[in-house]
C-alpha positions as CSV (number, residue, x, y, z in Angstrom):
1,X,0.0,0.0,0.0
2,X,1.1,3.4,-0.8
3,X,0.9,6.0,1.8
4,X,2.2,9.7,2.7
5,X,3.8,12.4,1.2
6,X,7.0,12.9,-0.1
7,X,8.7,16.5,-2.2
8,X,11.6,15.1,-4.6
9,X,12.4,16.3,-7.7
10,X,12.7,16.0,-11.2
11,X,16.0,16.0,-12.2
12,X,17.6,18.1,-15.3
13,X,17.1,14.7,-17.7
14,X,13.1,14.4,-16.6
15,X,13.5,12.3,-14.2
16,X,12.2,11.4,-10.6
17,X,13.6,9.9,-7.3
18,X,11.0,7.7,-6.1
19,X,10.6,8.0,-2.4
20,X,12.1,5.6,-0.7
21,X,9.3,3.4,0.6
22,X,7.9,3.1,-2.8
23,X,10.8,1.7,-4.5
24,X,10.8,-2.0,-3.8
25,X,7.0,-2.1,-4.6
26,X,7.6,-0.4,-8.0
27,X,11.4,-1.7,-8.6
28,X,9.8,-4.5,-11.0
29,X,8.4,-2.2,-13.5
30,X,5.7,0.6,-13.1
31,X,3.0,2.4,-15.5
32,X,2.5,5.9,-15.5
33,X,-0.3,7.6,-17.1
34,X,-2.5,10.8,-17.2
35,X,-4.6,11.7,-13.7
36,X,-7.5,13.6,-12.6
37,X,-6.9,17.1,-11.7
38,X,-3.7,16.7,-14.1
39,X,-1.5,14.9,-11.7
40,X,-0.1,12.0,-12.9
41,X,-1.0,8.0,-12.0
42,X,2.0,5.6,-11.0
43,X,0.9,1.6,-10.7
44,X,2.4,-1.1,-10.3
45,X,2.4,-3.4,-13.3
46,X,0.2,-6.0,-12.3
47,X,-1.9,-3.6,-11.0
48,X,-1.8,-1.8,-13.7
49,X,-2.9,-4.8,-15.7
50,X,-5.8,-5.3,-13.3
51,X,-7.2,-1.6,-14.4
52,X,-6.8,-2.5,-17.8
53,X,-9.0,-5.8,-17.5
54,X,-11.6,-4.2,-16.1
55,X,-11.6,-1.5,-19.3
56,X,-12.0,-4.3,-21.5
57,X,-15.5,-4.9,-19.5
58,X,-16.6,-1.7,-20.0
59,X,-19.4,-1.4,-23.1
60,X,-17.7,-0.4,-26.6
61,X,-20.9,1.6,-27.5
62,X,-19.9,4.3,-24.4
63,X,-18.4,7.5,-26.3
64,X,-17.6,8.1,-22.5
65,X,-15.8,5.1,-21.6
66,X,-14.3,5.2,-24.9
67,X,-12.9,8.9,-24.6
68,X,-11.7,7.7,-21.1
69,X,-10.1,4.6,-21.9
70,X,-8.6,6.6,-25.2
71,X,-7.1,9.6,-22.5
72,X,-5.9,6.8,-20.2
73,X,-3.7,4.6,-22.5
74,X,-2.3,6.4,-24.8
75,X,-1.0,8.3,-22.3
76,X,0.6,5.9,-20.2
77,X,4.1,4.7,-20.3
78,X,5.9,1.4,-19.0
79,X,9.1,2.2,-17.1
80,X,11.7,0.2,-14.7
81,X,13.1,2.5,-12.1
82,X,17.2,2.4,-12.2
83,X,19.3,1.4,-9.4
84,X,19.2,4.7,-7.4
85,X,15.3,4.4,-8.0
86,X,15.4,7.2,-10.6
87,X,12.3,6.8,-13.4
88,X,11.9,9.0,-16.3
89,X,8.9,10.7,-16.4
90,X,8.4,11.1,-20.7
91,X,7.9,14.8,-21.9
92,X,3.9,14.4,-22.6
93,X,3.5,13.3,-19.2
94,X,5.5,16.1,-17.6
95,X,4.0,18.7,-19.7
96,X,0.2,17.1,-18.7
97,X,1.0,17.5,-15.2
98,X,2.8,20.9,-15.1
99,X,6.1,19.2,-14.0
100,X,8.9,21.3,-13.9
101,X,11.3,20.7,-11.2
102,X,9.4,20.7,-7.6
103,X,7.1,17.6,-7.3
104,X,5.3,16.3,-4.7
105,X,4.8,12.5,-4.5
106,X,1.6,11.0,-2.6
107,X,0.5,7.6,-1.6
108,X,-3.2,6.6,-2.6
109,X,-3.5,3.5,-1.6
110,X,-2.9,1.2,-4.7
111,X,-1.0,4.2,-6.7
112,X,1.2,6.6,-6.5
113,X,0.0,10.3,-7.9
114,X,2.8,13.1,-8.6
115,X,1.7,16.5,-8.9
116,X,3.5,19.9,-9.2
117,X,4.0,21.3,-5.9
118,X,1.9,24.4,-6.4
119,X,-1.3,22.3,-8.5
120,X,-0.7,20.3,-4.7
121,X,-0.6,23.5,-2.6
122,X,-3.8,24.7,-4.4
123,X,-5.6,21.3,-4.6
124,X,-4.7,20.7,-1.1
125,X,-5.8,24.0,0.1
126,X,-9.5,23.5,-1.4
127,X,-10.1,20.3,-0.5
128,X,-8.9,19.9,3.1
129,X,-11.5,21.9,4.9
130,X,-14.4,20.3,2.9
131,X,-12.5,16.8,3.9
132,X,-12.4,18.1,7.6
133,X,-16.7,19.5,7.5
134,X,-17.3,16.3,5.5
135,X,-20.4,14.7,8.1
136,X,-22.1,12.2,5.1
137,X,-20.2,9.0,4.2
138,X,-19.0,10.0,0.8
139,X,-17.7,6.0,0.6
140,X,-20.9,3.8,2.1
141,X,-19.6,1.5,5.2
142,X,-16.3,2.6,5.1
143,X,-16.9,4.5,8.5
């Protein structure tokens, strides 16, 4: 599971550090792809792989599944981080994501999302206190 926040940052060849306590669950090869709220999506291969099953269930005749599926893929990108757990993050994805050099890195769960610091600061900022009001279950029976 991927959890917390981390701030490295992309190097002068496009590419990132992963933190640390990512790296062994990613060192096998990772997928990254376009994100809501342009950040970027980091999975796990076989997780990755999991996702793109469950596409291939969705109905052909849905112009929005197809336009999804269509954004998702073709922007997505196999990689294997290098021995100092360095991955390049490709040009399209970095200019999707307003990547320039300061980056933060969050745990989701079963991905990792990297977003410029400042699309963070600003998402963050907007969300949080909503998040901290929030008295409904937006997720039923989780708590």
């Amino acid at each position: 599971m991927f959890l917390g926040t981390h701030t490295p940052r992309l190097d002068d060849k496009g590419r990132l550090f992963l933190p640390a306590k990512f790296r062994d669950k990613l060192a096998g090869g990772l997928v990254m792809t376009r994100g809501q709220e342009r950040c970027l999506y980091v999975f796990p291969i076989d997780e990755f792989v999991k996702i793109t099953q469950r596409f291939q269930e969705a109905p052909t005749s849905s112009k929005a599944a197809r336009d999804y599926m269509r954004v998702f893929l073709s922007g997505a990108s196999d990689e294997i981080p290098d021995k100092q757990g360095r991955v390049t993050v490709p040009a399209a994805l970095r200019q999707y994501a307003g990547l320039d050099r300061e980056c933060t890195v969050i745990g989701t769960g079963s991905r990792v999302e990297v977003w410029d610091t400042a699309a963070w600061e600003e998402y963050l900022a907007s969300t949080e206190q909503a998040f901290a009001d929030q008295s409904e279950e937006v997720i039923p029976g989780l708590m």
